[in-house]
Each structure stands twice: as structure tokens, then as C-alpha cells.
N, C-alpha and C positions, 0 to 999 in steps of 0.2 A: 568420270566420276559424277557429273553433274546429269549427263543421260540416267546415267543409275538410277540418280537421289529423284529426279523426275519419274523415272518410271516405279520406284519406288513408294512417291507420293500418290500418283496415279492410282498404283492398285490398295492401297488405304485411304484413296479415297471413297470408292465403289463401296465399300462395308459400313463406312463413316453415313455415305448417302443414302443407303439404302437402311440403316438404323433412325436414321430420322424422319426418313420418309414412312417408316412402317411405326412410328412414336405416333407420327403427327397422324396418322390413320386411326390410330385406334385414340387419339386424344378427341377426335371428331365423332368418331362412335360412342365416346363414352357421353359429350355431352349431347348428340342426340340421344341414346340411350336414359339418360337424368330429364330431358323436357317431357320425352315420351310417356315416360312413368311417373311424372309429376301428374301431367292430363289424364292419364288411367285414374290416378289415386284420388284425384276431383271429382273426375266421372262417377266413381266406385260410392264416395263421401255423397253424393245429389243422389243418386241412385238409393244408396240406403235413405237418406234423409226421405224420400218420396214415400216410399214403403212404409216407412217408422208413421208419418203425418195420412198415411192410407188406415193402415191396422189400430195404431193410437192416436188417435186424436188427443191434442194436445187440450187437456182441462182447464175449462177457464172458471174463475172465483166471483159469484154474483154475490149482491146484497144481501139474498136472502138467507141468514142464516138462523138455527134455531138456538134463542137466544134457550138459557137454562138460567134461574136464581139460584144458590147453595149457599150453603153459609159459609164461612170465611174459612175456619176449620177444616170444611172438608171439601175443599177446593181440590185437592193431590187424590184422594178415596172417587172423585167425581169424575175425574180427568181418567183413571186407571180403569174404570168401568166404561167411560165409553168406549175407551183403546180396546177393552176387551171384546166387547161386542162386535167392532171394526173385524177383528181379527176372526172373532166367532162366524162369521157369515162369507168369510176369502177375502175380507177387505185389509185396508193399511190406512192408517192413521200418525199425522205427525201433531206439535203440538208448539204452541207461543206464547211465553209469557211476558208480558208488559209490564208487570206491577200490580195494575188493575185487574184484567182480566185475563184468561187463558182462551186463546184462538185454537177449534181444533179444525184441520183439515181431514176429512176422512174421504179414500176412494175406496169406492165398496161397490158389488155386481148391481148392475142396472135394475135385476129383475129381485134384487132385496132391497131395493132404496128405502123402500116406503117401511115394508120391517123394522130397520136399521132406524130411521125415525121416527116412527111408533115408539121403539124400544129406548131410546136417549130420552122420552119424553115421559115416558112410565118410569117404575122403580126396578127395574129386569137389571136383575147383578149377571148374568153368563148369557148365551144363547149359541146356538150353533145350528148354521143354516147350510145347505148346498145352494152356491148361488151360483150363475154361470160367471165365472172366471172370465170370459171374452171380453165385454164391453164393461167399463165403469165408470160409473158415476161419481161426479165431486158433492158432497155434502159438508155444509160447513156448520159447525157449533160454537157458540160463544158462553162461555161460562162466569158469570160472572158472580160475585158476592152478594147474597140478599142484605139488604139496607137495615 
């Protein structure tokens, strides 16, 4: 009985060993498989990030802004007109209020900048330009309340 139980242990153990050894195989491919596709997904992340800082350059915000006086009243009428413009020409416009004054950011086509500030600086309620869409400019405006 004991030969038996021996040769009985024997042959469960071959399917016992041979299940952990094909466990422990694929527990090693799975974390190679997770490192590997972590370094693609990085690779993949710098890749685009290059591309993105090739095609858009990333806008940077200088001093020069064109300052605007309005009156107090119609600080919201002032703000909505330049947005409009912004938009009239393919550009986009965000906007800041402080309390004091209203910061507008506007990116609009390179080859309408001067337009686009011509027109904030005149009394031009609408405009609508074809500008090239590719390359854009940051223009900044400061609105402030005349005293």
C-alpha cells in the first residue's frame, strides 16, 4: 500500500509541477510584457511631445500689451467685441478679471495680427478675415476703466 500511495503521489505530482512551472512562465511574461509597454508608452508620450513643440510652439506672454481706456459700464460690451473679432479673423480668445481690469489673451493667424490690432484699437464692432490657420500669434489686451 505504501508503493501505491508513492507511486500515486509521483504521478500528481508531474501535473502539480508542470502547472506551476507553466504559472510561473507566463507570470514572467506578463511582467516583461508591463515593463515593455510601459517604455513604448513613454517613448510614444516624448514622440508626440516633439511633434506638438515642432508644429506649435508653445506661446509665450510679453509686456507688450495694448492697453484700451473704456468706461466702467462698458467694460462686458468691450470685452464681447474684442472676442468677437478674435473669432472674426480664426482666432480664440480667453479672458481675466481681477476687479480692476480685464486681461484678454487672444491667439489669432500670424498673417492678421496687425488687422486684429488695428481693429481692438479702432471702434470695428464685427470683422471677418481668412487668416492662415497654421502659425499663431499671442496678442495681449488690457482693458481697463477710464478714470
Amino acid at each position: 500500500m505504501i508503493v501505491t500511495a508513492a507511486v500515486v503521489l509521483a504521478a500528481l505530482s508531474v501535473p502539480v509541477a508542470l502547472l506551476a512551472g507553466g504559472a510561473w512562465g507566463m507570470w514572467k511574461d506578463y511582467r516583461a510584457r508591463g515593463a515593455m509597454q510601459a517604455a513604448y508608452s513613454e517613448a510614444l508620450r516624448e514622440s508626440a511631445e516633439r511633434a506638438a513643440d515642432t508644429v506649435l510652439p508653445v506661446p509665450t506672454l510679453t509686456d507688450d500689451a495694448i492697453e484700451v481706456r473704456v468706461p466702467a459700464g462698458q467694460l462686458e460690451p468691450e470685452l464681447q467685441r474684442i472676442i468677437r473679432l478674435a473669432h472674426g479673423i480664426g482666432g480664440s480668445a480667453a479672458s481675466w478679471n481681477d476687479g480692476r481690469s480685464v486681461r484678454i489673451v487672444a491667439n489669432v493667424p500670424s498673417s492678421a495680427a496687425e488687422l486684429f490690432r488695428d481693429a481692438v484699437n479702432s471702434n470695428v464692432v464685427s470683422m471677418t478675415a481668412a487668416g492662415d490657420s497654421r502659425t499663431k500669434t499671442v496678442v495681449q489686451i488690457l482693458l481697463r476703466p477710464a478714470d
